[in-house]
N, CA, C and O atoms as CSV, one atom per row, in Angstrom:
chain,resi,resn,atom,element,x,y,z
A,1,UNK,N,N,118.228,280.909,90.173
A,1,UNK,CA,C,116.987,280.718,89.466
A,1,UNK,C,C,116.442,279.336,89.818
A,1,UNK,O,O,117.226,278.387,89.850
A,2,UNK,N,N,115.053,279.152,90.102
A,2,UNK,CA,C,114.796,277.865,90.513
A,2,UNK,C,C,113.781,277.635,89.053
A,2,UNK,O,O,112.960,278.257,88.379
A,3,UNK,N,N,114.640,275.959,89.118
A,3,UNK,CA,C,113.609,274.936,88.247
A,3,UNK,C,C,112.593,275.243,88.017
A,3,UNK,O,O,112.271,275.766,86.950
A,4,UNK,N,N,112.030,275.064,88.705
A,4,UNK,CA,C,110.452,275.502,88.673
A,4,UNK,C,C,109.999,276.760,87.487
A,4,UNK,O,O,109.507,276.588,86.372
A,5,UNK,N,N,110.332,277.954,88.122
A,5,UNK,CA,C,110.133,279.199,87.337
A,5,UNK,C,C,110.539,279.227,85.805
A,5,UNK,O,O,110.020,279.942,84.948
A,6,UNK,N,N,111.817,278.086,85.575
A,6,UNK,CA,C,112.330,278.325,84.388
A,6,UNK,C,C,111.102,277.510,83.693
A,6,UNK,O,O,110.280,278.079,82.975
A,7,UNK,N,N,111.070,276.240,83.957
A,7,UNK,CA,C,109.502,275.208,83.864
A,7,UNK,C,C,108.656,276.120,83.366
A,7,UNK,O,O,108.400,276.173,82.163
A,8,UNK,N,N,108.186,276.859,84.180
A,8,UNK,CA,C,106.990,277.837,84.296
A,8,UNK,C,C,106.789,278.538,83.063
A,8,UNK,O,O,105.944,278.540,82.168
A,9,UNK,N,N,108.307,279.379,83.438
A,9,UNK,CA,C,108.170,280.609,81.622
A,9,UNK,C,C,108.352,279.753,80.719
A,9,UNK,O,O,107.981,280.312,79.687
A,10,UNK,N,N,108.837,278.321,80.379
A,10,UNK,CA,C,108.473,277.505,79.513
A,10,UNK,C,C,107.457,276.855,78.787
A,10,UNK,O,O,107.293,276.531,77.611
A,11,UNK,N,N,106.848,276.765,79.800
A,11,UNK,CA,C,105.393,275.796,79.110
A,11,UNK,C,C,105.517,274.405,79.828
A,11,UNK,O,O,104.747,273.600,80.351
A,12,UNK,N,N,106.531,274.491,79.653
A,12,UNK,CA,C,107.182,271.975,80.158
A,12,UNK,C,C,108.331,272.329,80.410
A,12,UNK,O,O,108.911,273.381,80.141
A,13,UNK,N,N,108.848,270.928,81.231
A,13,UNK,CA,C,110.335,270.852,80.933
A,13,UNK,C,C,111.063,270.559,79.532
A,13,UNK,O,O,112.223,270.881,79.274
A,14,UNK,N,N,109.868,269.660,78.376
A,14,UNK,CA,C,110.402,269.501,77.334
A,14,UNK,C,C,110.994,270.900,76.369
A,14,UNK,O,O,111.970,271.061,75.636
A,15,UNK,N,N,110.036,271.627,76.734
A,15,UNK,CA,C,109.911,273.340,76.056
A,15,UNK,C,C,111.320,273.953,76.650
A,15,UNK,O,O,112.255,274.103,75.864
A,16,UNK,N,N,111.430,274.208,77.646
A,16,UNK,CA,C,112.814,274.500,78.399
A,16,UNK,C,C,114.134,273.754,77.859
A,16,UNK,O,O,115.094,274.423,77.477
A,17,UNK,N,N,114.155,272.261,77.837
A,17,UNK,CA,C,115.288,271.767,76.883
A,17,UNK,C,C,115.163,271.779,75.643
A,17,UNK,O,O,116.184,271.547,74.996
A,18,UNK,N,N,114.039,272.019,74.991
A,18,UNK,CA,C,114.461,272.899,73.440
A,18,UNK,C,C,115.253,273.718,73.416
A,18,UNK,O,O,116.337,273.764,72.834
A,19,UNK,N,N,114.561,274.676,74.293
A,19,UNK,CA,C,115.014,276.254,74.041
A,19,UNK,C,C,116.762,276.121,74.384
A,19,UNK,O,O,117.319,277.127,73.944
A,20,UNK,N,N,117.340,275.558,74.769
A,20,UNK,CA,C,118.974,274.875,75.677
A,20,UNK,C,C,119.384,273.903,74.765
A,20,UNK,O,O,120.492,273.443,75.042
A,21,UNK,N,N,118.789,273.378,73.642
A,21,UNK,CA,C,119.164,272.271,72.946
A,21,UNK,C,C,119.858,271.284,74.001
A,21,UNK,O,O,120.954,270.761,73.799
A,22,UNK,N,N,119.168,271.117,75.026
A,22,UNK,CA,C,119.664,269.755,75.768
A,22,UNK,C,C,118.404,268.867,75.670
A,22,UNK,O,O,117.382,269.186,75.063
A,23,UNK,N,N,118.600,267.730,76.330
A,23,UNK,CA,C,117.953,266.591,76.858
A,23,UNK,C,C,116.631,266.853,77.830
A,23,UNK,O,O,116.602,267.824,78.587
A,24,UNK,N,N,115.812,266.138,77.764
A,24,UNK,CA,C,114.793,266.677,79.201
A,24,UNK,C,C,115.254,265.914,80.097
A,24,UNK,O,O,114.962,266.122,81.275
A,25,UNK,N,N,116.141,264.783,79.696
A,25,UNK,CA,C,116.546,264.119,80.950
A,25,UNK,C,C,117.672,265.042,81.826
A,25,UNK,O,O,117.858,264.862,83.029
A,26,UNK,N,N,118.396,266.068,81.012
A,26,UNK,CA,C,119.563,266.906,81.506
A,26,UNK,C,C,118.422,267.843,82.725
A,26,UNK,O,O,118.667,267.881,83.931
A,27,UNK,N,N,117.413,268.409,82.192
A,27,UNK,CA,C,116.614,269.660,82.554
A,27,UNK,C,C,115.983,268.679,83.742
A,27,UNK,O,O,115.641,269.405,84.675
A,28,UNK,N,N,115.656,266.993,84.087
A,28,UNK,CA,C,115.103,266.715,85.333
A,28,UNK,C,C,116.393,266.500,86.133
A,28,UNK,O,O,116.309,266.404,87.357
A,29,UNK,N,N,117.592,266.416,85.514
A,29,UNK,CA,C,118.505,266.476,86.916
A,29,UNK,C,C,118.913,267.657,87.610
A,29,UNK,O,O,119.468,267.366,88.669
A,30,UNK,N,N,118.829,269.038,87.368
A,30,UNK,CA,C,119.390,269.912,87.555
A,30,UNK,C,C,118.467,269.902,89.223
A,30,UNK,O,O,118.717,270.982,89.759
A,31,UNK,N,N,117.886,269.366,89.788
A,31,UNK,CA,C,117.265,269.684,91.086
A,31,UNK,C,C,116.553,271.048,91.116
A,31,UNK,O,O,116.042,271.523,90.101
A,32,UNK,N,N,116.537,271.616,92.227
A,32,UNK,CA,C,115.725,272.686,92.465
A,32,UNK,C,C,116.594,274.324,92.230
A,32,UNK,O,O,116.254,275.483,92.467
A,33,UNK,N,N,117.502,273.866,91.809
A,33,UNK,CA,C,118.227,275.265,91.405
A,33,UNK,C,C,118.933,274.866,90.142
A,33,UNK,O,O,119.798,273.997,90.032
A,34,UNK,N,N,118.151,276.062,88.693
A,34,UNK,CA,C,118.896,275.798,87.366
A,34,UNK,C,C,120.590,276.158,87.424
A,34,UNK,O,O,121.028,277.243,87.805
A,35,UNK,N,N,121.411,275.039,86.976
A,35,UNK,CA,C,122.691,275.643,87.137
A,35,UNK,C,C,123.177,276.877,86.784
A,35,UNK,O,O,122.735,277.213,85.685
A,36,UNK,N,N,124.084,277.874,87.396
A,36,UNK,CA,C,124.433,279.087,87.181
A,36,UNK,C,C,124.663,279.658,85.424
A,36,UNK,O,O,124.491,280.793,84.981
A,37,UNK,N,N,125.191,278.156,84.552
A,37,UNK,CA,C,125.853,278.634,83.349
A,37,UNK,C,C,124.808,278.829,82.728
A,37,UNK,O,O,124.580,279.800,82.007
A,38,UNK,N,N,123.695,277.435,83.078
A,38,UNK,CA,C,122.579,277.423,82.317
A,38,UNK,C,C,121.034,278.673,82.870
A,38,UNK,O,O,119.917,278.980,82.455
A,39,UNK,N,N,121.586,278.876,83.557
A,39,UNK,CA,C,120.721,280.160,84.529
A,39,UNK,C,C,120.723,281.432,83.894
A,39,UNK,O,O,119.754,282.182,83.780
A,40,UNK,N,N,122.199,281.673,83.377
A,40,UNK,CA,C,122.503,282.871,82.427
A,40,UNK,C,C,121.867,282.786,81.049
A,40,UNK,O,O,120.958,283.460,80.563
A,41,UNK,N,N,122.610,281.739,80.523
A,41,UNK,CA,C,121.858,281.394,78.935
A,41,UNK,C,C,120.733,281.250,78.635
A,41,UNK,O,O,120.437,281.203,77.441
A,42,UNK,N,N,119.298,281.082,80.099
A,42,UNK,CA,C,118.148,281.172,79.933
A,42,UNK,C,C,118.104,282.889,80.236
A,42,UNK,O,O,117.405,283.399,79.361
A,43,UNK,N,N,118.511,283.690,80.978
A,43,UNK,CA,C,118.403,285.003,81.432
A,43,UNK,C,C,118.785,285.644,79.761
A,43,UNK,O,O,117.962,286.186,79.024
A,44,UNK,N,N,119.702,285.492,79.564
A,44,UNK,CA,C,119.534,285.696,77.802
A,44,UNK,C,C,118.677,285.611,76.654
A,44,UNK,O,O,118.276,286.425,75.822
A,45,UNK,N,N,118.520,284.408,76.853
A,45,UNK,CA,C,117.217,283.730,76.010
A,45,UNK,C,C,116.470,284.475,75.780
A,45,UNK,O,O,116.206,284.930,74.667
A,46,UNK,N,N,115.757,284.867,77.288
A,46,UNK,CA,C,114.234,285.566,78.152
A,46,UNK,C,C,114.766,286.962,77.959
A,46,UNK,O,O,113.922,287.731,78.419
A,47,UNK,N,N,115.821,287.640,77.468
A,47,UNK,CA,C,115.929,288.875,77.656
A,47,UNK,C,C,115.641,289.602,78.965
A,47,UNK,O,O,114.760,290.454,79.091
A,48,UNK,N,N,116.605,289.118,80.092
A,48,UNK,CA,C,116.112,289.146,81.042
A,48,UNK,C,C,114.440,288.684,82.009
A,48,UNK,O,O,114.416,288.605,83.238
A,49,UNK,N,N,113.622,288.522,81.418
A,49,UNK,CA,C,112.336,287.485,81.692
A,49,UNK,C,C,113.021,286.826,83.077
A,49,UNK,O,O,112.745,287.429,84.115
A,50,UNK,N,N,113.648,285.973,83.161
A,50,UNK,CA,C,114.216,284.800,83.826
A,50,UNK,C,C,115.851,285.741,84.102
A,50,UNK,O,O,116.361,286.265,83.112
A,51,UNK,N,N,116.626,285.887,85.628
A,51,UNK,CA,C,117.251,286.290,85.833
A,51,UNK,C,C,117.963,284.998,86.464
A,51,UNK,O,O,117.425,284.114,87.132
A,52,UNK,N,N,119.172,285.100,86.123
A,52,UNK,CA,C,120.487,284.114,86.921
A,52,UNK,C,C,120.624,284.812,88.246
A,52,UNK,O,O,120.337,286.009,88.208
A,53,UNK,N,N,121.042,284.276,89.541
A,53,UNK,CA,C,121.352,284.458,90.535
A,53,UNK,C,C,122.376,284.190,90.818
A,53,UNK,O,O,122.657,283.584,89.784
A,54,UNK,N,N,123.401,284.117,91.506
A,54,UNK,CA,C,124.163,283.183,92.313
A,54,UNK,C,C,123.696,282.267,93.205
A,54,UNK,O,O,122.834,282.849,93.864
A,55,UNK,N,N,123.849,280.728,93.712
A,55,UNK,CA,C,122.922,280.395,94.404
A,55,UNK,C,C,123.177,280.845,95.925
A,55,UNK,O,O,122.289,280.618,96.746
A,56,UNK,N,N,124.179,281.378,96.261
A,56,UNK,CA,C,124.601,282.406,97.517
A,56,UNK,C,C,123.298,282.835,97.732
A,56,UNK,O,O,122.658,282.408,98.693
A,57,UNK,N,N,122.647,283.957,96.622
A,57,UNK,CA,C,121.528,284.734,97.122
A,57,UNK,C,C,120.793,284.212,97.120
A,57,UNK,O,O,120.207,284.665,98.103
A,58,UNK,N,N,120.048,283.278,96.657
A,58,UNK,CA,C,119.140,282.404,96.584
A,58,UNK,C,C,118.742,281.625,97.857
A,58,UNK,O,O,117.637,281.216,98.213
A,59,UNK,N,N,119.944,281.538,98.436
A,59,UNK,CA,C,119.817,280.719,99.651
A,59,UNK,C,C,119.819,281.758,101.061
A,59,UNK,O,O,119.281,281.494,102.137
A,60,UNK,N,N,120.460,282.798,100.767
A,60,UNK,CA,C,120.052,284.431,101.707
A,60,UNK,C,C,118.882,284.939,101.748
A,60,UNK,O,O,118.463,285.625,102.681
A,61,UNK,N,N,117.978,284.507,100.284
A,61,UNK,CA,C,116.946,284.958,100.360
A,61,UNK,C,C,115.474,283.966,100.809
A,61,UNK,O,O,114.370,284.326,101.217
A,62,UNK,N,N,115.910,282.913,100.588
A,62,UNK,CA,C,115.272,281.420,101.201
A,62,UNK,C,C,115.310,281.970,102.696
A,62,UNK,O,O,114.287,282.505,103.122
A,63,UNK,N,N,116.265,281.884,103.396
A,63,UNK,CA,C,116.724,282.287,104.904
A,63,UNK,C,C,115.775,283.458,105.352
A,63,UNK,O,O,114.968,283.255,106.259
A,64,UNK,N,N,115.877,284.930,104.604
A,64,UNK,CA,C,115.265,285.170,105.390
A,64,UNK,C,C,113.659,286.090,105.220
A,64,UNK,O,O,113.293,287.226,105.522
A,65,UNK,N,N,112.991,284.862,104.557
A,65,UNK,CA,C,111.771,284.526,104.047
A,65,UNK,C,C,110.585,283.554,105.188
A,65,UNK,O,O,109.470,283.224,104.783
């Protein structure tokens, strides 16, 4: 799942670390791919909305794009 998209179905990054009860400073380090644990627990959240990946596919599908 990339940053971005989670951002996106959020509203902000602040909106996104609500919804995670973390930090927004946690939600600007994660770089360009939301971590896997936290990838799921938003795919939950969203009731599927927002799907976790592995970043394996993510990067198979970067490739061959």
């Amino acid at each position: 799942m990339k940053t971005a998209d989670a951002i996106k179905h959020y509203g902000s990054a602040a909106r996104l670390s609500e919804a995670l009860d973390i930090s927004s400073a946690a939600v600007s380090m994660w770089g360009e791919e939301v971590p896997f644990g936290r990838a799921y627990q938003l795919q939950v959240l969203t009731k599927g909305k927002l799907q976790a990946t592995p970043k394996e596919q993510n990067t198979k599908a970067a490739a061959a794009a």
